[in-house]
C-alpha positions, 0 to 999 in steps of 0.5 A: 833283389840279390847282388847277382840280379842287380848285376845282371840288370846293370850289366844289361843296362850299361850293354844298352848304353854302350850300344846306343853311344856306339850307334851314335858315335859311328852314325855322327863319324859317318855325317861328319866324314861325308860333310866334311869330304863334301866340304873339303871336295868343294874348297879344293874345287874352289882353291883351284879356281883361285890359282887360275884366277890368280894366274889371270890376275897376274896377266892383267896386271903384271904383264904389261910392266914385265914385257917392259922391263925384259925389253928394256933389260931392267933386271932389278924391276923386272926381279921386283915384279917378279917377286911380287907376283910370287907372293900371290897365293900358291904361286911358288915359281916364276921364270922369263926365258929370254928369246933364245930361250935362255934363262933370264931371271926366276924366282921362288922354288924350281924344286917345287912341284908344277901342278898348274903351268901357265906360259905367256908369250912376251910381245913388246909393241913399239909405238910404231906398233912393230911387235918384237919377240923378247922371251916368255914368262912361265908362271908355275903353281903348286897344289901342296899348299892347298892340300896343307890346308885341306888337310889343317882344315880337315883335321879342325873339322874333324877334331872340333866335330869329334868333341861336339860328337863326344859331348852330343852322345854324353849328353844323349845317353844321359837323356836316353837314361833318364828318359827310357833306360831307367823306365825300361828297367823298372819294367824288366824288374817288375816283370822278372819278378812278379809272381801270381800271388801278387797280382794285386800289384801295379806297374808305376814308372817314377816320373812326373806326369804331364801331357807328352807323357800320357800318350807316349810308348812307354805309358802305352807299354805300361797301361798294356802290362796293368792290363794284362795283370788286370786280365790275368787276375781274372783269370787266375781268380777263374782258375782258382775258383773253377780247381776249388769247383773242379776239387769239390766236383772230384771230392764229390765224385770220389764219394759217390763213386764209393757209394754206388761202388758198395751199394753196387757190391752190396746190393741183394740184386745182381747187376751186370753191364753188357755190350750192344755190339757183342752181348761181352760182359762189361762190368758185374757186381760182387752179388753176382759173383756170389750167387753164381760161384763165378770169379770176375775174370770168368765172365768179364769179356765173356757172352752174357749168354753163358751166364743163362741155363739152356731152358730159356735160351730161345727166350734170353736171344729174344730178349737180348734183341728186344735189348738192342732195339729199344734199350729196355726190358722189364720185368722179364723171368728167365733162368741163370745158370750157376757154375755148378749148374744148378740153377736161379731164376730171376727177374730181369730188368734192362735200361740203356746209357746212350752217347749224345747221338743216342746209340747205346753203349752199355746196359745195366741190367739187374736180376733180382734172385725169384728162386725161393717166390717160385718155390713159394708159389708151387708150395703154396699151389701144392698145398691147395692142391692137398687142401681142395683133397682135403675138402672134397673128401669130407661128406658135408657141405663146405661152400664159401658165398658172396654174401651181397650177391648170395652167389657160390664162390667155391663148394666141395665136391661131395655136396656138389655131385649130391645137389648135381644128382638131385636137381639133375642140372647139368655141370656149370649151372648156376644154382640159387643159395638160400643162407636162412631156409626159415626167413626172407632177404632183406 
C-alpha cells in the first residue's frame, strides 16, 4: 500500500472516529441538560416548598414569643427573636410595624428582593382572654439564594457529567476502534485492492476467536466476502475456461471458414445462394464468376433468373417453385447463360438452410458444367449413327447374338432385307439363329 492510500484510510478512519465521538458527546450533552433540567426543575420546586415551610415554622414557633414581646414593648427580645428567625434559610428580611403602622423593629436586607411575602397579624390575648391589636409582623423571602444554588448546583452537574462524558467517549472510541474500526479497515483494504488474479485469497480479521464472536455482524460480513470470492472464482474460472473454449471454437471457426471459403472458391461446380422470397442473388463463388464472365457486383442482389438462357425459362420458374415448396432439387439439367450469351448446361442440385421454425432462408445451389457430356453424347450418337451407315452399307452379314439365349441382338440391314424377302416374314418377326449349321446345341 502507497503513502497516498494509508493516508486516505487514515483520513477515513480518523473522519469515522471524529463522528462517532461527536455523536456521543452531542447525545450525552442532550441526556445530560435534559436530567439536569428535570433535576434542577424538581429542587427548585422543592427549595420553594421549603420557604413555606419555613415560613410556617416561624409561625409556629416564633410567633407566640414575638406577639409577646411587641405587647411588652421588649425591643431587645424582640431584635433576638428577630434575628434568629432571620437565620433560617432564604429568609432575608423581617419587619413589625406597630398598630399604627409605624415601623417598629426590622432586620436583615430591605433591598433585597421580596419573591415570597408572608404578613401575620399580631393579636395579643390577655388572660381575660381580651384580644388587643399590637401590630404585625412581615416575613419576607428571597428566590436568589436558590438560583445560586441552582446555578452552583447546575454547573457541578454539568461540569462533573462533562468529564465523565469526556472520558466515557475516550474510552468508547478506544473500544469502538479496537473492536469495529480497525476490522472495518481491513475490509476496505482487502476489498480496494483485490484483484482477480488473486482470488485464492482469504478475508481473515486479527482477533481472537471465541463464541460472541463467531456470529456477530462482522464474522457475517466476513464469511459473505469468502463467500462471494468463493462464488467469483468459480466463475472467473468458468469464464476463463468458456474465452479459452470460445478462442479455440473462433480459431476453429476462422480455419473452417477459410477452408469452406477456397473450397467454395475452388471448387470446379459453381455454386450460388438464393432468396425464397425474391429469387435475389445472395451469395456465389468464383467458379461461377469464372465460367459466366460475370463480375460479383453483376449478379449479387440480382434475380437468379438472369443467370439462365431463355430456352429453359419455363423449366427454371418451375424449378424455382418446386425450390419454395419443398426445399430441394436434384439432378435437374437446364441452361445458364454466359454474359456473352452463349451458353452451358448444367446440372442443377438445391438443398434449403431452414431457422429453427423450419421456414428456408437461403439455398445453396450447385450447378455442375454438363456442357462438354452433352457434347459427348451427341458426338457419340453421331458416330453411331455414321457407324450403323457404315454397317448397313456393307453386302455381309454382320449381327451380334446372345450366345446363352441364341437370340439377335443386332443384324445390318442388307442381310436382314435378304432374309426378309426369302422368308417372306413380315418386319419385327423373331427369326431362330443357328451359330454351327453342321452340329447340335448342347
Amino acid at each position: 500500500m502507497n503513502n497516498n492510500s494509508t493516508q486516505i484510510v487514515l483520513k477515513n478512519r480518523s473522519r469515522l472516529s471524529v463522528r462517532i465521538v461527536v455523536v456521543v458527546l452531542l447525545c450525552s450533552s442532550i441526556l445530560t441538560l435534559l436530567t439536569t433540567a428535570f433535576q434542577l426543575f424538581f429542587d427548585y420546586q422543592k427549595a420553594v416548598k421549603n420557604i413555606h415551610s419555613n415560613i410556617q415554622f416561624i409561625q409556629d414557633s416564633y410567633l407566640p414569643a414575638i406577639i409577646s414581646s411587641v405587647y411588652t414593648l421588649d425591643e431587645k427580645q424582640v431584635e433576638i427573636l428577630l434575628e434568629g428567625s432571620l437565620n433560617i434559610l432564604d429568609i432575608e428580611y423581617m419587619e413589625i410595624e406597630d398598630a399604627s403602622k409605624n415601623l417598629f423593629k426590622s432586620v436583615g436586607n430591605p433591598a433585597v428582593s421580596r419573591d415570597v411575602t408572608k404578613v401575620f397579624p399580631l393579636d395579643f390575648t390577655t388572660p381575660s382572654g381580651k384580644v388587643i391589636s399590637v401590630g404585625m409582623l412581615k416575613v419576607f423571602a428571597s428566590l436568589e439564594g436558590i438560583y445560586h444554588r441552582l446555578l452552583e448546583k447546575a454547573l457541578v452537574i454539568l461540569l462533573s457529567n462533562a468529564v465523565k462524558t469526556f472520558f466515557a467517549s475516550i474510552l468508547f472510541l478506544m473500544i469502538i476502534n479496537h473492536m469495529i474500526v480497525r476490522h472495518l479497515t481491513k475490509i476496505s483494504n482487502f476489498t480496494r485492492y483485490f484483484k482477480l488474479n488473486e482470488l485464492g485469497q482469504k478475508l481473515t480479521l486479527n482477533r481472537k476467536a471465541s463464541e460472541s464472536t463467531k456470529s456477530d455482524e462482522l464474522d457475517q460480513l466476513v464469511r459473505t466476502i469468502n463467500e462471494m470470492i468463493k462464488k467469483l472464482r468459480e466463475t472467473y474460472e468458468n469464464i476463463e475456461k468458456e474465452i479459452t473454449e470460445h478462442k479455440q471454437t473462433e480459431k476453429a471457426l476462422r480455419e473452417s471458414d477459410k477452408k469452406f471459403r477456397v473450397l467454395y472458391n475452388s471448387s470446379p461446380d459453381m455454386y450460388v445462394s438464393v432468396s425464397p422470397n425474391d429469387a435475389s442473388i445472395m451469395l456465389c463463388n468464383e467458379t461461377l464468376l469464372k465460367n459466366t464472365g460475370y463480375s460479383r457486383e453483376e449478379i449479387i442482389g440480382y434475380p437468379i433468373f438472369k443467370m439462365y438462357h431463355d430456352d429453359c425459362m419455363d423449366d427454371v420458374k418451375k424449378t424455382f417453385q418446386q425450390f419454395v415448396q419443398t426445399g430441394a432439387i436434384q439432378d435437374k439439367e437446364l441452361i445458364l447463360k454466359r454474359k456473352n450469351g452463349t451458353k452451358i448446361d448444367v446440372n442443377l442440385n438445391v438443398n434449403a438452410v431452414r431457422n429453427e421454425e423450419g421456414k428456408i432462408l437461403y439455398s445453396i445451389s450447385s450447378w455442375r458444367d454438363i456442357t462438354e457430356r452433352k457434347q459427348a453424347e451427341v458426338s457419340l450418337q453421331e458416330a453411331q449413327a455414321t457407324f450403323l451407315t457404315v454397317l448397313d452399307s456393307i453386302d455381309a452379314t454382320i449381327y451380334v447374338a446372345d450366345m446363352e439365349t441364341y437370340e439377335i441382338l443386332f443384324m445390318s440391314e442388307a442381310p436382314r432385307l435378304k432374309r426378309r424377302g426369302i422368308l417372306k416374314g413380315k418386319e419385327g418377326d423373331s427369326i431362330p439363329f443357328d451359330p454351327c449349321p453342321h452340329s447340335s446345341p448342347p
